[in-house]
PDB file of the backbone (N, CA, C, O) and the ligand in Angstrom, with CONECT records:
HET     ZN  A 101       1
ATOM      1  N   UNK A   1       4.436  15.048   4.238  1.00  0.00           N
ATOM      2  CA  UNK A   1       4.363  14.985   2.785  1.00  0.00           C
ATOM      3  C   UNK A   1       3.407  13.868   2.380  1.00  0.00           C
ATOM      4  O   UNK A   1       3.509  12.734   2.846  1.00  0.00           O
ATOM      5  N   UNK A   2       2.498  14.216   1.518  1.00  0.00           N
ATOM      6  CA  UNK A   2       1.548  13.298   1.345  1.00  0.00           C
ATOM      7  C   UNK A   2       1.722  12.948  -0.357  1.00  0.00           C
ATOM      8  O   UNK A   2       1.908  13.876  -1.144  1.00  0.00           O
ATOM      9  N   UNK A   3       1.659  11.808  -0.733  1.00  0.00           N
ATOM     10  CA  UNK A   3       1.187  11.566  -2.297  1.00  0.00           C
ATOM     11  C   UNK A   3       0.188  10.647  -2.416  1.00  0.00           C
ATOM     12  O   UNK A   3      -0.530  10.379  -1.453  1.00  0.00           O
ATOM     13  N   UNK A   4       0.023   9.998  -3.762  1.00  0.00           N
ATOM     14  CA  UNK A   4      -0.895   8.940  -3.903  1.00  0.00           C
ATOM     15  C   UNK A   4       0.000   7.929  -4.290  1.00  0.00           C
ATOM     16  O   UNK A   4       1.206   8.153  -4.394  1.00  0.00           O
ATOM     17  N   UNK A   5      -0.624   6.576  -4.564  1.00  0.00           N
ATOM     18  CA  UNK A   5       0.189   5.530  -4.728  1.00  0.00           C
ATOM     19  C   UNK A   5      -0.902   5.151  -5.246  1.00  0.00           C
ATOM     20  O   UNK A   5      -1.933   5.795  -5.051  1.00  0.00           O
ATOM     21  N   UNK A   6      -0.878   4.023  -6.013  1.00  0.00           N
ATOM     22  CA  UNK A   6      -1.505   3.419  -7.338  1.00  0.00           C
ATOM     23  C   UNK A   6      -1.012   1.854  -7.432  1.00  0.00           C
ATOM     24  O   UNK A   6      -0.165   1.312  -8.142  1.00  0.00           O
ATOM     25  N   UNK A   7      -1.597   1.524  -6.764  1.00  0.00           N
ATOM     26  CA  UNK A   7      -1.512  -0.092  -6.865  1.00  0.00           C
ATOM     27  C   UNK A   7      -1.756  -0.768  -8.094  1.00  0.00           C
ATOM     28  O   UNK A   7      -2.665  -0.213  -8.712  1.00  0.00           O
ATOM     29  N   UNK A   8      -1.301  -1.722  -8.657  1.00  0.00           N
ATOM     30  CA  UNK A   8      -1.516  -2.602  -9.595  1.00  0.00           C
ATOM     31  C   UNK A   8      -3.121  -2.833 -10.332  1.00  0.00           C
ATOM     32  O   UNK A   8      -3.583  -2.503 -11.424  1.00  0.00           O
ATOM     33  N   UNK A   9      -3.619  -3.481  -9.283  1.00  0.00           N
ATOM     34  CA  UNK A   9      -4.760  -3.557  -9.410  1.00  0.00           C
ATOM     35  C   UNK A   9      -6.024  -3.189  -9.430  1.00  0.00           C
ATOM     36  O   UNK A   9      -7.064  -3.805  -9.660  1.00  0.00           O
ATOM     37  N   UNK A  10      -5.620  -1.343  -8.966  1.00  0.00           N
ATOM     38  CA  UNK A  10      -6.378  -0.215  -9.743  1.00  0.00           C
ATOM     39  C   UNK A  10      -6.636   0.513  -8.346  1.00  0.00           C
ATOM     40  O   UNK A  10      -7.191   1.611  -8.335  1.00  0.00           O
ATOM     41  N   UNK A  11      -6.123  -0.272  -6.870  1.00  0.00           N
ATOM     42  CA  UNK A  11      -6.939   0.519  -5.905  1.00  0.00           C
ATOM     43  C   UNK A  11      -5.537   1.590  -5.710  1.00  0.00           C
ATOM     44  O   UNK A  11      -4.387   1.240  -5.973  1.00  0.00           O
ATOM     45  N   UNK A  12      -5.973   3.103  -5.136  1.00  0.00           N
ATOM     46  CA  UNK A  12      -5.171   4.091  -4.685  1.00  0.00           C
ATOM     47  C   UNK A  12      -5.379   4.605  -3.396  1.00  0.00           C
ATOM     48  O   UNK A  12      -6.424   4.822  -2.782  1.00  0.00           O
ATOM     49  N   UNK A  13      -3.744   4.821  -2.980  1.00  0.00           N
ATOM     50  CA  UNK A  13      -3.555   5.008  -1.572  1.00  0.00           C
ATOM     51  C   UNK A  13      -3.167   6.213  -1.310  1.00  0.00           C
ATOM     52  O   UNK A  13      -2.425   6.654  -2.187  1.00  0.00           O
ATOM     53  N   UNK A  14      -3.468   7.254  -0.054  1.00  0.00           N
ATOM     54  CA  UNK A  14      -3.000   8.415   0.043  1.00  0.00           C
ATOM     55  C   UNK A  14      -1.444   7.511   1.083  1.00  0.00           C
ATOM     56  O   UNK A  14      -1.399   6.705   2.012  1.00  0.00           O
ATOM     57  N   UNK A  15      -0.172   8.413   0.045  1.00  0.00           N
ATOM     58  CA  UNK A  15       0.563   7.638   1.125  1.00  0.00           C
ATOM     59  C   UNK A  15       1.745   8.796   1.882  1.00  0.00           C
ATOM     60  O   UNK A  15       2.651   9.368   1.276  1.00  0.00           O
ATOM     61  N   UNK A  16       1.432   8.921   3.294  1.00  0.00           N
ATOM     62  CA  UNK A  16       2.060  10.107   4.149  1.00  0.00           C
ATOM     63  C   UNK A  16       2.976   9.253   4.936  1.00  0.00           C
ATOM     64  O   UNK A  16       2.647   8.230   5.537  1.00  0.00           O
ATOM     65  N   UNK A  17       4.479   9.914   4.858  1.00  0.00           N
ATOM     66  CA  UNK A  17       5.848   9.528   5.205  1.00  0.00           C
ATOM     67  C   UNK A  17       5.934  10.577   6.357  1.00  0.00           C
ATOM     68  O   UNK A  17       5.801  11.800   6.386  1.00  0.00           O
ATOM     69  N   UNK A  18       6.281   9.370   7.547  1.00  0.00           N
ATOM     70  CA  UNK A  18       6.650   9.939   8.688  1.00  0.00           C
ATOM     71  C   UNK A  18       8.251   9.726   9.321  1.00  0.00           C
ATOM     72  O   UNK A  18       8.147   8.577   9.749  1.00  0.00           O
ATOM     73  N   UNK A  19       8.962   9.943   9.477  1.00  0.00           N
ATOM     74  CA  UNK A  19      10.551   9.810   9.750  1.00  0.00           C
ATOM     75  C   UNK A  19      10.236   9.679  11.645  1.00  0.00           C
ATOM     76  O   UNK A  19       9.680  10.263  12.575  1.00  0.00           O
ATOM     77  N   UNK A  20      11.202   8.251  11.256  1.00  0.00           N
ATOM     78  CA  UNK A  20      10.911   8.301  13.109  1.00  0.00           C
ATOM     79  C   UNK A  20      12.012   7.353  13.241  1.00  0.00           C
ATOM     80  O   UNK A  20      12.621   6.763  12.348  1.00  0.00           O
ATOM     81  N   UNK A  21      12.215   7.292  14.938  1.00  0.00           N
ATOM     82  CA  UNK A  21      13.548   6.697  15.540  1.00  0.00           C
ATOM     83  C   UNK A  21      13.434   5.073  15.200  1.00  0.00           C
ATOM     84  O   UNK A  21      14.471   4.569  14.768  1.00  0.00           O
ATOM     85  N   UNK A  22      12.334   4.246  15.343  1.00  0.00           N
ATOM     86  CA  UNK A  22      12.290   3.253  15.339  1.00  0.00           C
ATOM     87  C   UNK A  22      12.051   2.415  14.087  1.00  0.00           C
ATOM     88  O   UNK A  22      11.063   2.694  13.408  1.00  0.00           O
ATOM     89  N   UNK A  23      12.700   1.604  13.780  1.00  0.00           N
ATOM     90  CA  UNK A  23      12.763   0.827  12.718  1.00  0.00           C
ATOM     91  C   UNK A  23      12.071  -0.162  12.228  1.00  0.00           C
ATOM     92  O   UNK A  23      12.136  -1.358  12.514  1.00  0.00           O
ATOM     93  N   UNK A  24      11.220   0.532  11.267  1.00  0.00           N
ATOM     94  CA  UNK A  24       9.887  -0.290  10.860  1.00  0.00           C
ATOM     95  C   UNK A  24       9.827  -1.236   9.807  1.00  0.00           C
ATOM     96  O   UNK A  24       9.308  -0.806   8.777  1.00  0.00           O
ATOM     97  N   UNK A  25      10.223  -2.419   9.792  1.00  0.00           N
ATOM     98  CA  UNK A  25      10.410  -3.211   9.127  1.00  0.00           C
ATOM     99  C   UNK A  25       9.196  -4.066   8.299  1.00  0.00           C
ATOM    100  O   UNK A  25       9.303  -4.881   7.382  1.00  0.00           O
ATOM    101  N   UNK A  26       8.205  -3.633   8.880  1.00  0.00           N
ATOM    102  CA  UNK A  26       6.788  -4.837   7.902  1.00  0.00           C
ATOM    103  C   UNK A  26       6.752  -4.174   6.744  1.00  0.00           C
ATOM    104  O   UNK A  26       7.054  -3.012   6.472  1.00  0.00           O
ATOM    105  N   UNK A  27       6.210  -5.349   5.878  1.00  0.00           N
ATOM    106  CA  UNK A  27       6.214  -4.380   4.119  1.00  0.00           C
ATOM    107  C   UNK A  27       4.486  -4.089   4.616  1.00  0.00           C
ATOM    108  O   UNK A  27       3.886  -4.365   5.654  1.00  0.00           O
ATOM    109  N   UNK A  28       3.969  -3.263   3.066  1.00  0.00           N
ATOM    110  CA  UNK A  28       2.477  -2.746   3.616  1.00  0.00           C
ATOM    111  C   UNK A  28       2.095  -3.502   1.830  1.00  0.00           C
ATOM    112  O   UNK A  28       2.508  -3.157   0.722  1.00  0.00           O
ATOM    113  N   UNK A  29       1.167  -4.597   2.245  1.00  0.00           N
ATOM    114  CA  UNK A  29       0.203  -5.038   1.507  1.00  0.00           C
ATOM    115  C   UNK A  29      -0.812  -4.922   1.015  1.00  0.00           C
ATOM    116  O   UNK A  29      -1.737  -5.278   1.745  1.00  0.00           O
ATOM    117  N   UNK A  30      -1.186  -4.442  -0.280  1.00  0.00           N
ATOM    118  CA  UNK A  30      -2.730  -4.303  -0.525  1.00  0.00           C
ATOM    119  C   UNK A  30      -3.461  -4.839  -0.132  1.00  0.00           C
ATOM    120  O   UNK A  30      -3.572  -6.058  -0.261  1.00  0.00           O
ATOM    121  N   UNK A  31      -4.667  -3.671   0.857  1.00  0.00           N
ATOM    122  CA  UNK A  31      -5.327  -4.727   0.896  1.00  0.00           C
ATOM    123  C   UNK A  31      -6.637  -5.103   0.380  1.00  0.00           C
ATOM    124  O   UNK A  31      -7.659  -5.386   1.007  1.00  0.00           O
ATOM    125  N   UNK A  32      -6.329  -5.036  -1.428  1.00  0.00           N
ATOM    126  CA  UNK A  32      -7.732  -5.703  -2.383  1.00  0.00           C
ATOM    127  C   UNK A  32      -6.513  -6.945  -2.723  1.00  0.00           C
ATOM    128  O   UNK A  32      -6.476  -8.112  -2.334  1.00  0.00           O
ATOM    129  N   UNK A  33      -5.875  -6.433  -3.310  1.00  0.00           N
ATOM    130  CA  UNK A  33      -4.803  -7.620  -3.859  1.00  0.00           C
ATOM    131  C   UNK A  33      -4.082  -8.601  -3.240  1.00  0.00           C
ATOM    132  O   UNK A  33      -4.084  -9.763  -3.644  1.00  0.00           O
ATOM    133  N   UNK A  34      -3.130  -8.018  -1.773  1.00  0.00           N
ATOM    134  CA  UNK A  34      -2.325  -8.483  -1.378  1.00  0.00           C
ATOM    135  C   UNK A  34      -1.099  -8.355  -1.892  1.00  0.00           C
ATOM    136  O   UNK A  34      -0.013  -8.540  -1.344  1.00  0.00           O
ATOM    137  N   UNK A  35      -1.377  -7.992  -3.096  1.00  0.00           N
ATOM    138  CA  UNK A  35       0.520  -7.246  -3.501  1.00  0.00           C
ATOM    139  C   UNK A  35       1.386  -6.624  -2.734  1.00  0.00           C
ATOM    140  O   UNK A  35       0.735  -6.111  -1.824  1.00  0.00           O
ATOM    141  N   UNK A  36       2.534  -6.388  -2.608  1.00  0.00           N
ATOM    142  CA  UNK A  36       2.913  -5.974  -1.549  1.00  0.00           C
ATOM    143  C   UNK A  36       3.824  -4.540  -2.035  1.00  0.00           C
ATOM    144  O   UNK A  36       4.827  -4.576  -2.749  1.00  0.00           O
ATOM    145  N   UNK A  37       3.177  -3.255  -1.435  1.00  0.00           N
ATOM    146  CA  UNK A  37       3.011  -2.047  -1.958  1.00  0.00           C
ATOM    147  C   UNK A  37       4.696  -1.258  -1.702  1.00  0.00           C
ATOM    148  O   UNK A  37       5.391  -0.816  -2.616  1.00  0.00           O
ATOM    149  N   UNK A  38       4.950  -1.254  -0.655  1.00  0.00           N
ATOM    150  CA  UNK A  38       6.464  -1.018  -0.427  1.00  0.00           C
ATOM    151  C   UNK A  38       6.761  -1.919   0.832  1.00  0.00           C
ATOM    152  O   UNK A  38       5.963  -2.370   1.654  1.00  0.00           O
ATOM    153  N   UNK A  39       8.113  -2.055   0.757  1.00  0.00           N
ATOM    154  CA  UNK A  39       8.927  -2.457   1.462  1.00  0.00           C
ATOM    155  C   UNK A  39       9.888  -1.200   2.627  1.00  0.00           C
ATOM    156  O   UNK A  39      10.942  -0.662   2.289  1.00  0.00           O
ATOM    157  N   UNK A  40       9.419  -1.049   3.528  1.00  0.00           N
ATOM    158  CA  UNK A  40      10.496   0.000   4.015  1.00  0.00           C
ATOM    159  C   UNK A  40      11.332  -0.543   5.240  1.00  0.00           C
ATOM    160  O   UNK A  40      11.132  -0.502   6.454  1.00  0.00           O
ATOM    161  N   UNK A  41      12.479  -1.138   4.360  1.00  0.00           N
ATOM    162  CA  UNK A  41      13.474  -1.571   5.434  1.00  0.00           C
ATOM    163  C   UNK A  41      14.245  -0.390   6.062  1.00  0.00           C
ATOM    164  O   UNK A  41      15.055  -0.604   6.965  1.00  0.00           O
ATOM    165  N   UNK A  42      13.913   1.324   5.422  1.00  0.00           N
ATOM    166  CA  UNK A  42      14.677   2.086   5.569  1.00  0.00           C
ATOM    167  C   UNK A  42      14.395   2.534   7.235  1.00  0.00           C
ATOM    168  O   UNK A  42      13.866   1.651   7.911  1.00  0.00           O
ATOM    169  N   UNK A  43      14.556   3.193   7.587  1.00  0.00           N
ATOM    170  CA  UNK A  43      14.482   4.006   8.560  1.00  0.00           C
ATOM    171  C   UNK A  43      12.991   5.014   8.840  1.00  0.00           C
ATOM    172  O   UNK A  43      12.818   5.933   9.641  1.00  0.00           O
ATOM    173  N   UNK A  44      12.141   4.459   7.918  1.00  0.00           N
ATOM    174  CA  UNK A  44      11.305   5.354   7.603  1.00  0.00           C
ATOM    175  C   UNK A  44       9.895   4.936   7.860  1.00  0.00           C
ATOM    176  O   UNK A  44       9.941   3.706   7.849  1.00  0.00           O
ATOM    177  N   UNK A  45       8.597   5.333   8.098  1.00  0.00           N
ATOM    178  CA  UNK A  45       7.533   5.121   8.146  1.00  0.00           C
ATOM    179  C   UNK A  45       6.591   5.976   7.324  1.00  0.00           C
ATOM    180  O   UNK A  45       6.440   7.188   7.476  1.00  0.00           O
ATOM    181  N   UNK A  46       5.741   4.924   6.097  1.00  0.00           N
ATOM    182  CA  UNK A  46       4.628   5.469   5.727  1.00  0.00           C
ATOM    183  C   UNK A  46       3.612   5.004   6.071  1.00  0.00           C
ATOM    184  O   UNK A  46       3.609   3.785   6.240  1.00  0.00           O
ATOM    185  N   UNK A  47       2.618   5.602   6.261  1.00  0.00           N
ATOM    186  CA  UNK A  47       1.038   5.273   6.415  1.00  0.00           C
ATOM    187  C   UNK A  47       0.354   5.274   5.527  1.00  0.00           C
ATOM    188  O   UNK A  47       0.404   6.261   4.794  1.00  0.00           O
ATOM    189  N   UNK A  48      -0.645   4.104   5.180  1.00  0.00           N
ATOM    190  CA  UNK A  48      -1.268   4.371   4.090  1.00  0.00           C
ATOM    191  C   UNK A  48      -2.755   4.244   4.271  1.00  0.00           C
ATOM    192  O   UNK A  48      -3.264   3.593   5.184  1.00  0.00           O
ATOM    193  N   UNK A  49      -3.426   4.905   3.347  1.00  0.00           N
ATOM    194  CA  UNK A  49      -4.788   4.991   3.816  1.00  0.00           C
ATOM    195  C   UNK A  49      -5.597   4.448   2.220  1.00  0.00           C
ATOM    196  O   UNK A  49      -5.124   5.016   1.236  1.00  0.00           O
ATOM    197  N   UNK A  50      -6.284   3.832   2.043  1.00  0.00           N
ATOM    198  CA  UNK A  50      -7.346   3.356   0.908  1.00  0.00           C
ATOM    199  C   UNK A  50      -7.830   4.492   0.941  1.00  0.00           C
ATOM    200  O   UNK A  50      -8.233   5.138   1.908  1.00  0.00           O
ATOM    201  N   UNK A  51      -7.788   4.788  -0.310  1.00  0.00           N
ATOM    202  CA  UNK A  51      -8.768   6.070  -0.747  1.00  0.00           C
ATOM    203  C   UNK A  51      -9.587   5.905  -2.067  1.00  0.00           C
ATOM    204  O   UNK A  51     -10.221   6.803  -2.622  1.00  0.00           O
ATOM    205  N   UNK A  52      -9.485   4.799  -2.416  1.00  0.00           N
ATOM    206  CA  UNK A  52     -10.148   4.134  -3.975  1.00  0.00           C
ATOM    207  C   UNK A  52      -9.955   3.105  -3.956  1.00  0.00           C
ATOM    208  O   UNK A  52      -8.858   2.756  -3.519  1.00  0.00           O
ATOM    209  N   UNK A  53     -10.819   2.181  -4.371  1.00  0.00           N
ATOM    210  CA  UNK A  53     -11.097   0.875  -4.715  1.00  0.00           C
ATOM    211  C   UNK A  53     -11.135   0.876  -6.318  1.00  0.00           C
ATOM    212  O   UNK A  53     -11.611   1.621  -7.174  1.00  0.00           O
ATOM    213  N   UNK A  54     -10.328  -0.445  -6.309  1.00  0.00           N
ATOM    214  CA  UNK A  54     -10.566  -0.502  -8.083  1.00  0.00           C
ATOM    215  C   UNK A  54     -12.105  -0.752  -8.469  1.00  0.00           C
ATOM    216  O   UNK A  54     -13.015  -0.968  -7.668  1.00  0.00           O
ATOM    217  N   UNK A  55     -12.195  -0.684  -9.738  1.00  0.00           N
ATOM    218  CA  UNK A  55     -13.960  -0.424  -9.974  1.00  0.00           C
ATOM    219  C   UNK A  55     -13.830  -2.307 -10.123  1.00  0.00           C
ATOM    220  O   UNK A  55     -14.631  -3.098  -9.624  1.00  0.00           O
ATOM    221  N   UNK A  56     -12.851  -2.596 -10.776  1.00  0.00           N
ATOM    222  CA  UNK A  56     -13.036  -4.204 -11.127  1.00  0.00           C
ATOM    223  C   UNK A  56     -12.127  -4.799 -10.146  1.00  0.00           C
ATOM    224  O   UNK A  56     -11.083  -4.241  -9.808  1.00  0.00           O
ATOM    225  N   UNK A  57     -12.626  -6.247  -9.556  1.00  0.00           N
ATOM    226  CA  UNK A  57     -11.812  -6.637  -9.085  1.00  0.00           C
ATOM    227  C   UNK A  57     -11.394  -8.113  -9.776  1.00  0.00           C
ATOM    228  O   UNK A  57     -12.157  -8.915 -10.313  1.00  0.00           O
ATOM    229  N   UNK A  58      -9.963  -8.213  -9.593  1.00  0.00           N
ATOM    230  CA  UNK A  58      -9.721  -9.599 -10.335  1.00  0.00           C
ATOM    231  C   UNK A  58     -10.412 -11.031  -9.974  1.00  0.00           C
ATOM    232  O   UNK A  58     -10.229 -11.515  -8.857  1.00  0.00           O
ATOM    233  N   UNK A  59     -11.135 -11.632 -10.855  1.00  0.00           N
ATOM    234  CA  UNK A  59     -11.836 -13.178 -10.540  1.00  0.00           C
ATOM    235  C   UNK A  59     -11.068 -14.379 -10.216  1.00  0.00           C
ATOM    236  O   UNK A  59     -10.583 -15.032 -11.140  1.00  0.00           O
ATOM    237  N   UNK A  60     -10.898 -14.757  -8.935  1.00  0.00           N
ATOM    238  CA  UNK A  60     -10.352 -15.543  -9.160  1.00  0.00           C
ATOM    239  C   UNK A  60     -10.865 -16.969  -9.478  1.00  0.00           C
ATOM    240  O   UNK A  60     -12.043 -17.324  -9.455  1.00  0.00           O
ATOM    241  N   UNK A  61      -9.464 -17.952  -9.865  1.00  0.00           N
ATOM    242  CA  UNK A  61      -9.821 -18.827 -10.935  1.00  0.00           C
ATOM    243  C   UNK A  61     -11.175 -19.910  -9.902  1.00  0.00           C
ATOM    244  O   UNK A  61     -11.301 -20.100  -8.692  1.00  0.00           O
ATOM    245  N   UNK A  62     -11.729 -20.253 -10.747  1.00  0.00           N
ATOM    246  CA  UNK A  62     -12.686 -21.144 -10.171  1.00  0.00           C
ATOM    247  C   UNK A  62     -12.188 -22.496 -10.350  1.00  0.00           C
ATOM    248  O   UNK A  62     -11.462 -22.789 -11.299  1.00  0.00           O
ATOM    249  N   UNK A  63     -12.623 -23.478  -9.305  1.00  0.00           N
ATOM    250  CA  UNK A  63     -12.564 -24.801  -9.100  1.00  0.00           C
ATOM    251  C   UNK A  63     -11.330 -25.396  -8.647  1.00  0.00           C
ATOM    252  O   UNK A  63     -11.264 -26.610  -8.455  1.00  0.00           O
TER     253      UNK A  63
HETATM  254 ZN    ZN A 101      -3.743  -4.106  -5.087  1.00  0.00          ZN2+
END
């Protein structure tokens, strides 16, 4: 099963859920932002793939 996911900060992810024995505990972080996109303490594994970049990216603060 595949969807998209839509990060905060404008980039989108194709995101495909795989069900498996082993228990995958890392969260999955944007990686334009670093936000942190899901958490799957469940039993579950998604993969995610960048499929869009936001057109803007946030500035960060200077000095
Ligand atoms: Zn992001």
């Amino acid at each position: 099963m595949k969807e998209t996911v839509r990060c905060q900060c404008g980039a989108v992810y194709e995101r495909e859920e795989h069900l498996t024995v082993v228990r995958w505990r890392d969260p999955f972080n944007c990686v334009v932002c670093g936000r942190e996109i899901e958490d799957w303490s469940r039993s579950r594994r998604a993969i995610f793939r960048l499929i869009r970049r936001p057109v803007s990216l946030p500035v960060p603060p200077q000095g």
